[in-house]
C-alpha beads as a LAMMPS data file, in Angstrom:
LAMMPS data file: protein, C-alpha beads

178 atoms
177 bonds

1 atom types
1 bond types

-500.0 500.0 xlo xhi
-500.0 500.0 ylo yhi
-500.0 500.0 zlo zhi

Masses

1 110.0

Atoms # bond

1 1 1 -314.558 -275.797 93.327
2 1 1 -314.128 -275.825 89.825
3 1 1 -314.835 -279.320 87.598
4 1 1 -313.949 -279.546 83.919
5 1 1 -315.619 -282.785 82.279
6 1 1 -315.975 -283.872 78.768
7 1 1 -318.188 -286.352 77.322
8 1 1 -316.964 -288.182 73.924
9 1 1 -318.157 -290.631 71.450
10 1 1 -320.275 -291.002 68.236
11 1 1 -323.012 -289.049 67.395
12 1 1 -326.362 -290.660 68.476
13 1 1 -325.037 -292.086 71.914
14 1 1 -326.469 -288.897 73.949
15 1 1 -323.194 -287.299 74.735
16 1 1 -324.875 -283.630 74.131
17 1 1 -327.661 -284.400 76.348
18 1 1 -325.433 -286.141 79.433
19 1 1 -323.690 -282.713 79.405
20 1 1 -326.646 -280.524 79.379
21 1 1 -328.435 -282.665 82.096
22 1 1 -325.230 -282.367 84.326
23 1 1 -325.287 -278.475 83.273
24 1 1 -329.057 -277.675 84.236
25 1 1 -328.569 -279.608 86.986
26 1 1 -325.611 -277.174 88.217
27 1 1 -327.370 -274.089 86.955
28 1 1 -330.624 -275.792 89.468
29 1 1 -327.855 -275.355 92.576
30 1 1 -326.789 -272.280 91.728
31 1 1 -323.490 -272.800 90.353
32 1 1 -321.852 -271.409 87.498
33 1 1 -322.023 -273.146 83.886
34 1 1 -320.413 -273.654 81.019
35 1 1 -321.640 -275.917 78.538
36 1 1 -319.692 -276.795 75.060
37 1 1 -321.403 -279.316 72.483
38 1 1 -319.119 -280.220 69.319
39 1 1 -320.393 -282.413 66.642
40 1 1 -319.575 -283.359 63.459
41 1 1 -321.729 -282.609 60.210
42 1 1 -322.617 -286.383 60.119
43 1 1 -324.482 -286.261 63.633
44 1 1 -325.615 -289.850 63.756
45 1 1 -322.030 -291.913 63.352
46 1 1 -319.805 -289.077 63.678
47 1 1 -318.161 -287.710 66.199
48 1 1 -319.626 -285.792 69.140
49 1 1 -318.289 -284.193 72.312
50 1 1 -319.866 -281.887 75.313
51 1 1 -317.423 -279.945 77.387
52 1 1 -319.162 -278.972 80.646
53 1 1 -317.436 -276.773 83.427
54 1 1 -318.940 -276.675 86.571
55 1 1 -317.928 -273.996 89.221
56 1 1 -318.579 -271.823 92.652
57 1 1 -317.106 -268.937 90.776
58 1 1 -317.022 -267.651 87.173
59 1 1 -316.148 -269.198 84.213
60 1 1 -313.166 -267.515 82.266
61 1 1 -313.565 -269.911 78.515
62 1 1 -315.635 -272.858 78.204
63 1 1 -313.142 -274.199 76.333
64 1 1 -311.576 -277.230 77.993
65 1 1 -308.016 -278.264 77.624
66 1 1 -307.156 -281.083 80.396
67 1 1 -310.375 -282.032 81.995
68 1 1 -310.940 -283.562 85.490
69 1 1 -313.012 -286.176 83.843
70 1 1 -313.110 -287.712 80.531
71 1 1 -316.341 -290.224 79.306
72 1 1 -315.309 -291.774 76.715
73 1 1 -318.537 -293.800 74.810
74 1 1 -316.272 -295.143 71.811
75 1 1 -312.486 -296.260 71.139
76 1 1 -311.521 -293.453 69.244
77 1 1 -312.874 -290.519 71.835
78 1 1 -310.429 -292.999 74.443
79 1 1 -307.784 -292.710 71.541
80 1 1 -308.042 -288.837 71.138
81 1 1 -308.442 -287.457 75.177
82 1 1 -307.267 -290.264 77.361
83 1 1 -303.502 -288.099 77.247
84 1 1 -305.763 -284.751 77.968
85 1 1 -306.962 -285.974 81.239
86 1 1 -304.941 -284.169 84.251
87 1 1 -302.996 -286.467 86.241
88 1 1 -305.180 -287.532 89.260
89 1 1 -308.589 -287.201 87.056
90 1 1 -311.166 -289.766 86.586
91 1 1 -311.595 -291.712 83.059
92 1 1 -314.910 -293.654 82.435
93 1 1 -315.334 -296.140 79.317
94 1 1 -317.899 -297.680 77.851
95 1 1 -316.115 -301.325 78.389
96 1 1 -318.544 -303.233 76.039
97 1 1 -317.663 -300.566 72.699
98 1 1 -313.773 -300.010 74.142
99 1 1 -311.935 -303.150 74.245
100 1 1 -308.743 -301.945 75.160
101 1 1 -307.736 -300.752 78.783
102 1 1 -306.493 -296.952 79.678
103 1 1 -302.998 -296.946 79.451
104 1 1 -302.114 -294.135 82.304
105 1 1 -301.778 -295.211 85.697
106 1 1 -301.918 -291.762 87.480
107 1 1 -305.411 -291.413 86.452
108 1 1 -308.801 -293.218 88.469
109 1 1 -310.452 -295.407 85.754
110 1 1 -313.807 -297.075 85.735
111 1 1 -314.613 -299.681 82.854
112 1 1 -318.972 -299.725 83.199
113 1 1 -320.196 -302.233 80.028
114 1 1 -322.985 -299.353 79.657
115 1 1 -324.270 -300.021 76.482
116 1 1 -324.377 -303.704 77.326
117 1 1 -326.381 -302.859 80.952
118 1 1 -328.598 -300.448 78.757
119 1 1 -329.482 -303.494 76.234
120 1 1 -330.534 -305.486 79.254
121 1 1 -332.517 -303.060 80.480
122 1 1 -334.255 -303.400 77.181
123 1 1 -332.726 -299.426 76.530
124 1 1 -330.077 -299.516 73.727
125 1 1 -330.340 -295.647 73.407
126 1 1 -329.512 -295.081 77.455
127 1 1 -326.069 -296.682 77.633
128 1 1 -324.698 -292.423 77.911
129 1 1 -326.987 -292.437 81.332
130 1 1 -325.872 -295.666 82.515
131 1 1 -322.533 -293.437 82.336
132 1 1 -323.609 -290.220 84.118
133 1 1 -325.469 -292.757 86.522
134 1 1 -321.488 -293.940 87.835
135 1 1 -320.736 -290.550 87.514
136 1 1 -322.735 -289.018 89.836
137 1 1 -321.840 -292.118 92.281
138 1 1 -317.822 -291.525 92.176
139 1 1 -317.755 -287.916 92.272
140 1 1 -319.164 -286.087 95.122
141 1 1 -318.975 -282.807 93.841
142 1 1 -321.810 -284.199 91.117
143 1 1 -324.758 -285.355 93.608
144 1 1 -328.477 -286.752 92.617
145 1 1 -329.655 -283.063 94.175
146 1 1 -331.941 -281.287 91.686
147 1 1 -331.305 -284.634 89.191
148 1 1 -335.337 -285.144 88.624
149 1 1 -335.684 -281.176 88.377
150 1 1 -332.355 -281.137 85.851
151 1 1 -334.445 -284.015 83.839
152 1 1 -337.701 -283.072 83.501
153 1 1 -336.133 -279.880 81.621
154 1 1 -333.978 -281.650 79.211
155 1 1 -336.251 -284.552 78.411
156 1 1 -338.216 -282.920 76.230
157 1 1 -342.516 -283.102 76.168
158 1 1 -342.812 -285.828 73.344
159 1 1 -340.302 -288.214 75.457
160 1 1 -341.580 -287.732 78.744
161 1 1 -342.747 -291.467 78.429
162 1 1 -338.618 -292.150 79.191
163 1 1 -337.902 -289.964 82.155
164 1 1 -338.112 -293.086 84.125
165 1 1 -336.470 -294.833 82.223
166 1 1 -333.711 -292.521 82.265
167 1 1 -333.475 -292.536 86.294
168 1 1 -333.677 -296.389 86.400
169 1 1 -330.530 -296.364 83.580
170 1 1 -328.912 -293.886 85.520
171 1 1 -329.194 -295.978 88.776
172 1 1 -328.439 -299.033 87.012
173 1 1 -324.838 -297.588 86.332
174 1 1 -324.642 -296.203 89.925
175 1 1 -324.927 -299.548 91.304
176 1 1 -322.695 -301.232 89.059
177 1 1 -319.292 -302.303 91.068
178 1 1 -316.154 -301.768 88.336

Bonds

1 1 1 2
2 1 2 3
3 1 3 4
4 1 4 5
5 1 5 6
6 1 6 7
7 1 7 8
8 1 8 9
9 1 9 10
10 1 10 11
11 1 11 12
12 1 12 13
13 1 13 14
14 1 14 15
15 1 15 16
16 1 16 17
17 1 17 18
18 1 18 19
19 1 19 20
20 1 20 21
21 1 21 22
22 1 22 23
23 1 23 24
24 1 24 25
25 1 25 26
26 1 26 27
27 1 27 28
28 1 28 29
29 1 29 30
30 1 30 31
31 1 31 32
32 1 32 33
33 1 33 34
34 1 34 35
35 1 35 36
36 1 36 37
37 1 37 38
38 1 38 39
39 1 39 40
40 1 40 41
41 1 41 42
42 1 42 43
43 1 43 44
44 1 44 45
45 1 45 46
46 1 46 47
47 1 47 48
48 1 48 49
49 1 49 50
50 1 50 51
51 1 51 52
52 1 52 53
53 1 53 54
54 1 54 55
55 1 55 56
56 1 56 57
57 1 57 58
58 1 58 59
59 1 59 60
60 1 60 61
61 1 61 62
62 1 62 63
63 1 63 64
64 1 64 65
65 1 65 66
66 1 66 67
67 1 67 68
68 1 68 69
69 1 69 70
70 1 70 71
71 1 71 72
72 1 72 73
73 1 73 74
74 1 74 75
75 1 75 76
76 1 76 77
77 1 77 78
78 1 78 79
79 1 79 80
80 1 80 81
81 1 81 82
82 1 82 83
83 1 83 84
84 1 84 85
85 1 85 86
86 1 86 87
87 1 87 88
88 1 88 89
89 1 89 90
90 1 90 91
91 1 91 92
92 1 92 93
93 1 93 94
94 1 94 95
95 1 95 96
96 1 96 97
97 1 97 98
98 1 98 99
99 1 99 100
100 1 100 101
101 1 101 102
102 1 102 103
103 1 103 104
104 1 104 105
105 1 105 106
106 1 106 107
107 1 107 108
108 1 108 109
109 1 109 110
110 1 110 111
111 1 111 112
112 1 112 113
113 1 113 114
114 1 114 115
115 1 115 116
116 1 116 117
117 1 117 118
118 1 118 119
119 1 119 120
120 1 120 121
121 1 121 122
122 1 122 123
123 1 123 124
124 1 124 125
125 1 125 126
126 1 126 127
127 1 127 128
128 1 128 129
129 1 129 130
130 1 130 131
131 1 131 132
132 1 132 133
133 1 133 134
134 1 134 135
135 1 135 136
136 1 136 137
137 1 137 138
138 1 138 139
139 1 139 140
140 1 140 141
141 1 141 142
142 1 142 143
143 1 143 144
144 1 144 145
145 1 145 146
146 1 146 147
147 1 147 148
148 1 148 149
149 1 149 150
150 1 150 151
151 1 151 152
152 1 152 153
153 1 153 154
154 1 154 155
155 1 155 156
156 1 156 157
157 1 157 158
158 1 158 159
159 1 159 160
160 1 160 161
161 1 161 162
162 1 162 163
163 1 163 164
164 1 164 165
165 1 165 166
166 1 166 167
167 1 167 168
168 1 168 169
169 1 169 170
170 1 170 171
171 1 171 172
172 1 172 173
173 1 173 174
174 1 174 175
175 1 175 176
176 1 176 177
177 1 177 178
């Protein structure tokens, strides 16, 4: 087994921390890991990506071209990677920040309004685990097995006050029926 997924959208919407969570939590069941962030000099505002590449067997490049999965947290991370995604992969958007619908039809899409759900959790900053919430729920190769072990490493001492609130974002976008 062998999953490629990239995380996309502006800088300050978690997409380097979505990717490491999903990568410690791999590296927690013993699988190989790759894990890519990609920023621009901006950081807040600008753009931001995290390849990941999960897998029962080495890694040859972390480098991904055509991922099984794209998140896509802003219209113009849809814009750039929504062609990228290979043909029978899985495309998630943030529906309340993209307003336009994937074009492809031989990909799976979900449209979660994270960044809306996160505001009504009273969690603007969360709307990226609302995401990895759904996409641990859709993809069975990414389970909630070592999740609280994967978060209590990436959340880091001074924000341990919102490692619930992570898990109750990321269940919040589990439940939510697209």
């Amino acid at each position: 087994m062998t999953l490629e997924i990239l995380f996309a959208g502006f800088g300050g919407q978690g997409i380097l921390f979505s990717g490491k969570l999903l990568a410690y939590k791999a590296l927690l069941e013993d699988r190989q890991v790759s894990w890519l962030p990609s920023y621009g000099p901006e950081m807040r505002g600008g753009t931001a990506n995290c390849s990941v590449t999960i897998s029962d067997t080495p890694i040859g490049s972390p480098i991904i071209t055509k991922p099984d999965i794209l998140i896509a947290m802003n219209l113009p991370s849809l814009d750039k990677y929504e062609d990228a995604v290979k043909p029978g992969g899985k495309i998630f958007i943030d529906s309340t920040l993209i307003t336009r619908h994937v074009k492809r039809t031989d990909v799976e899409v979900y449209e979660i309004p994270a960044t809306m759900l996160a505001n009504e959790m009273g969690a603007p900053t969360l709307a990226n685990m609302v995401m990895t919430g759904k996409l641990m729920s859709v993809v069975p190769e990414i389970s909630r097995d070592f999740l609280e072990d994967a978060l209590h490493k990436c959340v880091s001492a001074r924000h341990q006050n919102l490692y619930d609130l992570n898990l109750k974002a990321m269940d919040i976008g589990a439940a939510y029926e697209c």
